[in-house]
C-alpha positions as a Python dict, from the first residue, in 0.01 Angstrom:
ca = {
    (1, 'X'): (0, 0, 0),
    (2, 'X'): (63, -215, 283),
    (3, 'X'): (-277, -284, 532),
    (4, 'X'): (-60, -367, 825),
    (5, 'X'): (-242, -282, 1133),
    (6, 'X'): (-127, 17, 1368),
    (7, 'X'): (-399, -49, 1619),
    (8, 'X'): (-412, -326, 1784),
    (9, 'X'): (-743, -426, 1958),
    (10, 'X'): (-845, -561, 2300),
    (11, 'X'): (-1079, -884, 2306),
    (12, 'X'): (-1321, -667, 2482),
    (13, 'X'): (-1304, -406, 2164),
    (14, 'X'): (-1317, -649, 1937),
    (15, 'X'): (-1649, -815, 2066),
    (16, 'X'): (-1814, -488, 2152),
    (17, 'X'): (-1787, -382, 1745),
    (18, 'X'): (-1826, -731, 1620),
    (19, 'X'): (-2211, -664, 1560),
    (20, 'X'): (-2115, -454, 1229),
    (21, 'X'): (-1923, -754, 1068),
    (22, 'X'): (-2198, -948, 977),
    (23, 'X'): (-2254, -654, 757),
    (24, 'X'): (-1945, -618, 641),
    (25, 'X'): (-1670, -920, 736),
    (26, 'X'): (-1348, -836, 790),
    (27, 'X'): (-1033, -1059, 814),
    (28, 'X'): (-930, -1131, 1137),
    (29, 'X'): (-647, -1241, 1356),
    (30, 'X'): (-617, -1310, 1647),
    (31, 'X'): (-316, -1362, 1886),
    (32, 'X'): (-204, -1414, 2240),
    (33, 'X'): (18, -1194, 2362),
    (34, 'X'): (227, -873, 2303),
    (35, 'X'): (529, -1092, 2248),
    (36, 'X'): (301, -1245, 1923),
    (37, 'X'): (146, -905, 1818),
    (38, 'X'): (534, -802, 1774),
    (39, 'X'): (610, -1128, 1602),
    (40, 'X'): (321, -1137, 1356),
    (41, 'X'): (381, -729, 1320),
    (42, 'X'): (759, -850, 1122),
    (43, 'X'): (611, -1182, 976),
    (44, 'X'): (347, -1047, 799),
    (45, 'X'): (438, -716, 687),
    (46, 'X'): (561, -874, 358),
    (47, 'X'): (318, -1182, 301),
    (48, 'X'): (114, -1096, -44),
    (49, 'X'): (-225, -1145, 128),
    (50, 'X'): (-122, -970, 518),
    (51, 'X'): (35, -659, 280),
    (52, 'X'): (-240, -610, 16),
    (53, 'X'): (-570, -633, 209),
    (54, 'X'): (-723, -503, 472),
    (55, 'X'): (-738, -676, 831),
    (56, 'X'): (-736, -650, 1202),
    (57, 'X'): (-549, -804, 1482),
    (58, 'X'): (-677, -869, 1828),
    (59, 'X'): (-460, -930, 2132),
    (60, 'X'): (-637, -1233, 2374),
    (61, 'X'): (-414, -1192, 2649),
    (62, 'X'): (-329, -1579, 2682),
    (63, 'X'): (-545, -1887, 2504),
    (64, 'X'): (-741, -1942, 2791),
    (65, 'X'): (-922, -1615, 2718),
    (66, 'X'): (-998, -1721, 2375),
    (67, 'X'): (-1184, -2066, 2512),
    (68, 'X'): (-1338, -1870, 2784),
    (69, 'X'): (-1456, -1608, 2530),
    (70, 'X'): (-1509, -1818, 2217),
    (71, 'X'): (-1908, -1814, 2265),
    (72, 'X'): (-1877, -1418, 2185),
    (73, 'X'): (-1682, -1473, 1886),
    (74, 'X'): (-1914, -1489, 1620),
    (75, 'X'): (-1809, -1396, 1319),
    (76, 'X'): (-1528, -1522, 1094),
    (77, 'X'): (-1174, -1540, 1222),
    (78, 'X'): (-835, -1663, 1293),
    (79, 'X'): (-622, -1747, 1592),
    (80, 'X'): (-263, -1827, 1640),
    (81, 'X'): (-236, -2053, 1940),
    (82, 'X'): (82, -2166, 2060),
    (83, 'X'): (101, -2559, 2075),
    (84, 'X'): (275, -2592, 2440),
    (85, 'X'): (155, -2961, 2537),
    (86, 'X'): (-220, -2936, 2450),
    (87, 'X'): (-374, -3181, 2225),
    (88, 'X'): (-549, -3014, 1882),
    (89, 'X'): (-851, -2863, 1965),
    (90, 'X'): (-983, -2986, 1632),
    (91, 'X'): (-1142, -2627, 1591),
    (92, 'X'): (-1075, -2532, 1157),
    (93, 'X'): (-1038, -2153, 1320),
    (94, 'X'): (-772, -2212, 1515),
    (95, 'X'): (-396, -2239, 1380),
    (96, 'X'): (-112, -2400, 1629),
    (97, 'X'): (271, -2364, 1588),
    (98, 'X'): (430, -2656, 1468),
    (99, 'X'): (701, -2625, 1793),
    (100, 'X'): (634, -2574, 2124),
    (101, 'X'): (516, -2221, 2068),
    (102, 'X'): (586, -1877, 1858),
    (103, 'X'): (921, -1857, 1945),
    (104, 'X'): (1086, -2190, 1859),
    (105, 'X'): (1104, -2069, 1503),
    (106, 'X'): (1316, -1789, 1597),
    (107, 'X'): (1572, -2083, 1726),
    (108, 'X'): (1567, -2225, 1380),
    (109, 'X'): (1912, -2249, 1198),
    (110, 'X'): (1825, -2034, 880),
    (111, 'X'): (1684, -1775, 1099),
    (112, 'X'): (1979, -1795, 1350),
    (113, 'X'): (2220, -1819, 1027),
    (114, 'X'): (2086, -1538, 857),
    (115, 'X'): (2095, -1292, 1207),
    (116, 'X'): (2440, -1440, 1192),
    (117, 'X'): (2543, -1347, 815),
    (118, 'X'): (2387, -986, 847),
    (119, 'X'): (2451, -864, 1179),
    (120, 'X'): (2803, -1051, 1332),
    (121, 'X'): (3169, -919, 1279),
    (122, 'X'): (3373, -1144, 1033),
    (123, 'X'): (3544, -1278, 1347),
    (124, 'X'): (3242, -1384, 1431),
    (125, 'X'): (3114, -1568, 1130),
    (126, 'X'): (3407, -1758, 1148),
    (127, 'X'): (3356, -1886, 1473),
    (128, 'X'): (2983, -1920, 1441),
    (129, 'X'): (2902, -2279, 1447),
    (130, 'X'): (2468, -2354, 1485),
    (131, 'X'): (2496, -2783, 1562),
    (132, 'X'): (2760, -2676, 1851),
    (133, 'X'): (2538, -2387, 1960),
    (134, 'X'): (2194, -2566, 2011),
    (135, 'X'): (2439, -2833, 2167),
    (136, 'X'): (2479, -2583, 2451),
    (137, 'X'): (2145, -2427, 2480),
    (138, 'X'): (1978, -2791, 2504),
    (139, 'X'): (2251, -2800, 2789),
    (140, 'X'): (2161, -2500, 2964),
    (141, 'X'): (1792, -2520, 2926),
    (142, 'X'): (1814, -2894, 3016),
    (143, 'X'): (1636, -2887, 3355),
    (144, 'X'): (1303, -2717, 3245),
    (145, 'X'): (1335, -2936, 2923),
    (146, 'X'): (1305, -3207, 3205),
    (147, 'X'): (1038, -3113, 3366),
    (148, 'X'): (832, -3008, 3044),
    (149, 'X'): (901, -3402, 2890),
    (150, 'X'): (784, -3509, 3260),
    (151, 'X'): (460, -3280, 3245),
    (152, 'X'): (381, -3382, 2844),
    (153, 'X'): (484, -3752, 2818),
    (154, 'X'): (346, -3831, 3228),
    (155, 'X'): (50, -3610, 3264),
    (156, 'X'): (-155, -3637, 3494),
    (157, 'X'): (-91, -3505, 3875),
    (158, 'X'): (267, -3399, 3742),
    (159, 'X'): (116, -3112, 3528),
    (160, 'X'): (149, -2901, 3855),
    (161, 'X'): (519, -2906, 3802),
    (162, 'X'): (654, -2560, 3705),
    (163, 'X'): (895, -2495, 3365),
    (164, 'X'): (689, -2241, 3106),
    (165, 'X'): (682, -1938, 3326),
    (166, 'X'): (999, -2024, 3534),
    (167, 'X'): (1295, -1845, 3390),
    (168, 'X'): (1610, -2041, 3311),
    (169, 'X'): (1848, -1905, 3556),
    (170, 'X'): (1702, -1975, 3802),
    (171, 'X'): (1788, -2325, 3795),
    (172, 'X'): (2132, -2288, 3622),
    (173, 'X'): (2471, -2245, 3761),
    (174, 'X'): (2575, -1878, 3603),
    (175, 'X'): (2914, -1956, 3593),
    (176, 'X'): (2933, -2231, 3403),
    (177, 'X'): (2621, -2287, 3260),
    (178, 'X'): (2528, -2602, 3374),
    (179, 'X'): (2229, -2740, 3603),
    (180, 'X'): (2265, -2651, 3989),
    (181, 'X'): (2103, -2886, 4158),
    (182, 'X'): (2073, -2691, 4449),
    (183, 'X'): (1853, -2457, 4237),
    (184, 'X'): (1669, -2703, 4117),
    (185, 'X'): (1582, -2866, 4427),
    (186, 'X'): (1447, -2532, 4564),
    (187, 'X'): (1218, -2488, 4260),
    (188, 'X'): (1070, -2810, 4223),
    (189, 'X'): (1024, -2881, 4584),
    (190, 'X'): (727, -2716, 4638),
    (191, 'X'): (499, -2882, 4378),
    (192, 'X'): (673, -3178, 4516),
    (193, 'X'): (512, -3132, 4850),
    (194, 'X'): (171, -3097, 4692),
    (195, 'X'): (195, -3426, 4539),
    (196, 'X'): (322, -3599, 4845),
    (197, 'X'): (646, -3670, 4720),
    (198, 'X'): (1004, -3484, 4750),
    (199, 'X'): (1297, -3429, 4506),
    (200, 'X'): (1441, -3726, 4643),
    (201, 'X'): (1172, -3963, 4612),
    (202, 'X'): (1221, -4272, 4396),
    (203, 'X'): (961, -4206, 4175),
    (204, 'X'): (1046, -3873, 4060),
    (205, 'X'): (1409, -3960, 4020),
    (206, 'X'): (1318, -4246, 3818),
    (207, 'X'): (1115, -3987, 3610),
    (208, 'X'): (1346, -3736, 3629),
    (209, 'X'): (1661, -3979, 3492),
    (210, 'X'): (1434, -4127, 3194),
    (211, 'X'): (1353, -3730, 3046),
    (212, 'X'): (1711, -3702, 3055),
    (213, 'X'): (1794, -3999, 2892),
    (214, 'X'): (1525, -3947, 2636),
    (215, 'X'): (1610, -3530, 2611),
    (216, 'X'): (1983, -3675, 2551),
    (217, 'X'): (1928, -3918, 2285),
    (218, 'X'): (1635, -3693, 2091),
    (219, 'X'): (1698, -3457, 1842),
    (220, 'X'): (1672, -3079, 1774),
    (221, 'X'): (1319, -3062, 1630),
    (222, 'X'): (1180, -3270, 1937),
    (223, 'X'): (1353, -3067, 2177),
    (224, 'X'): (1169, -2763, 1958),
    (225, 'X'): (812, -2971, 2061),
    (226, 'X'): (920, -3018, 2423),
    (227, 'X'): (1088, -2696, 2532),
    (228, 'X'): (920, -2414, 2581),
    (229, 'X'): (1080, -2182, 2306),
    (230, 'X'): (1137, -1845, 2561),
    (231, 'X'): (1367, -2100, 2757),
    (232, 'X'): (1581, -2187, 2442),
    (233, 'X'): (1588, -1793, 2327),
    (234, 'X'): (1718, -1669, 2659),
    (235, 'X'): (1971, -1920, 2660),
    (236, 'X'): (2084, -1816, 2273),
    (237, 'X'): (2093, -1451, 2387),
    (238, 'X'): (2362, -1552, 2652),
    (239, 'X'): (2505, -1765, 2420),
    (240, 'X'): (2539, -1467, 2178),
    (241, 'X'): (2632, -1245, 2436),
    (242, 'X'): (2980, -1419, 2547),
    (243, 'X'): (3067, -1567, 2199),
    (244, 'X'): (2857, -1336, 1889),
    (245, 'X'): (2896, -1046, 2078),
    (246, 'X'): (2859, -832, 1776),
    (247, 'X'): (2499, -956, 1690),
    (248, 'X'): (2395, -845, 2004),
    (249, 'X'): (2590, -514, 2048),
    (250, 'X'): (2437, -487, 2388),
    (251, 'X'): (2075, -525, 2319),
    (252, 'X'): (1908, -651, 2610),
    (253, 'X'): (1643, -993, 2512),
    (254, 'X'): (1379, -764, 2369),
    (255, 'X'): (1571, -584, 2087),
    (256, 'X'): (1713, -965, 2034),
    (257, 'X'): (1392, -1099, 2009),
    (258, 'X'): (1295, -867, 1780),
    (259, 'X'): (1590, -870, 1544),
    (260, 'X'): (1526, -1253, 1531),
    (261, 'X'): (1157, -1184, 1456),
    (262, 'X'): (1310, -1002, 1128),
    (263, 'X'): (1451, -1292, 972),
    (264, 'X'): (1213, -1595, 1069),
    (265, 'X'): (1035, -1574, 716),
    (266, 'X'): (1390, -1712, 614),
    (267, 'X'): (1328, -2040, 733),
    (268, 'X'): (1025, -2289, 526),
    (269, 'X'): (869, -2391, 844),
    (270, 'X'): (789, -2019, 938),
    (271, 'X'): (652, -1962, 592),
    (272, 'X'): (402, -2279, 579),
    (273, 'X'): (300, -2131, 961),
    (274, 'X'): (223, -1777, 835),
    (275, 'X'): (101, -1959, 451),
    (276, 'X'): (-186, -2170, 717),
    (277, 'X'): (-276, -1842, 920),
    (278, 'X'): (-341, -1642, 568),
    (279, 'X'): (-541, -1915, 429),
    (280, 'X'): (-785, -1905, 759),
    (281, 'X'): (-808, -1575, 840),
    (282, 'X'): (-879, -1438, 459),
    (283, 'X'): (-1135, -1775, 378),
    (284, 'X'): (-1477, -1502, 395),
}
């Protein structure tokens, strides 16, 4: 019998019926967002200690919630936090993502690989190449990569700069994939103003030129730290759209997503995540 949960509760359910767990504890996990509960809902359906006990899961609605909320949280249990550019908390409840958050395992080349083997055309297998495909994503989602090194390595004021919630076209040429300045300029301008400065101010272009030196010369798992791992998925599902057509098949980024989601327990990395998350949230 598999214990995988078909209700999945609020933060404000969970608190109101936490009183009867000191009574009775019960394993439990909590996540961020609907994008995780979907994620962890694939993932876990076939880990040993997810599939043969029973357990809840408890949607936050972003991290902050869980900080804010944390006081209310008394009884045993586990959260998956997405690393982004915060620093450990240090807290034994909480579990981070090795990468930059949930989804930068889905961009991992035995989960890509085995999409690729199980889903694409033979055409397509043949032509499937993973090195030369993260070459172009890193490519397309090279601006907000910019801007995210800027944010994590800098710090300070420059953490008003957008990139995690900004989507990647909007600062990419859709013809040929490459950064439009023009774009770019419109999007970061703003936050410029704040700080006083302007796109064309010496200091941010000094900035600006070192991430991309440093995003150009790094390789794929620091790009997986420094991206935010949405960017690098939307830019694989255009990727896969013009040249793997077949995995695809006209699924919009959700069903994508999804299929991903399927096959990340393919890759080590994902296992020792989920393997860390099990051993926390079933430690009564």
């Amino acid at each position: 019998m598999t214990f995988l949960p078909d209700w999945v509760w609020t933060i404000d359910e969970l608190v109101a019926h936490s009183k009867g767990f000191d009574k009775r504890p019960t394993p439990t996990l909590l996540v961020e967002g609907p994008d995780d509960v979907e994620f962890f809902h694939r993932v876990l359906k076939n880990h040993p200690a997810f599939r043969d006990n029973f357990w809840i899961m408890a949607q936050l609605g972003g991290k902050k919630t869980y900080w804010a909320r944390q006081s209310e949280l008394a009884f045993h249990h586990c959260v998956a936090l997405d690393r982004d550019h915060d620093e450990p908390s240090g807290d034994p409840r909480v579990v981070y993502t090795h990468y930059y958050s949930m989804e930068s395992y889905l961009i991992l080349e035995p989960v890509v690989s085995s999409l690729v083997q199980r889903l694409a055309s033979i055409a397509d297998q043949r032509t499937y190449d993973y090195p030369n495909m993260f070459l172009k994503l890193a490519a397309i989602v090279l601006p907000l990569a910019a801007i995210s090194w800027i944010k994590s390595e800098v710090g300070g004021q420059w953490l008003g700069l957008p990139a995690e919630n900004v989507s990647v076209w909007k600062v990419v040429n859709h013809d040929t994939l490459n950064t439009d300045e023009s774009r770019l300029k419109a999007l970061l301008s703003p936050a410029l103003t704040e700080l006083g400065l302007s796109y064309e101010d010496a200091e941010f272009q000094y900035l600006w030129n070192q991430a991309v030196q440093s995003l150009g010369s790094c390789g794929n798992e620091d790009l997986l730290r420094i991206v935010p791992g949405k960017h690098l998925l939307a830019a694989m599902h255009r990727y896969f759209s013009e040249n793997l057509e077949s995995c695809v098949a006209g699924r919009k980024d959700e069903g994508f997503f999804l299929d991903l989601c399927s096959y990340a327990m393919e890759d080590q990395r994902c296992q020792d995540y989920v393997d860390a998350i099990a051993e926390v949230t079933f430690a009564l």
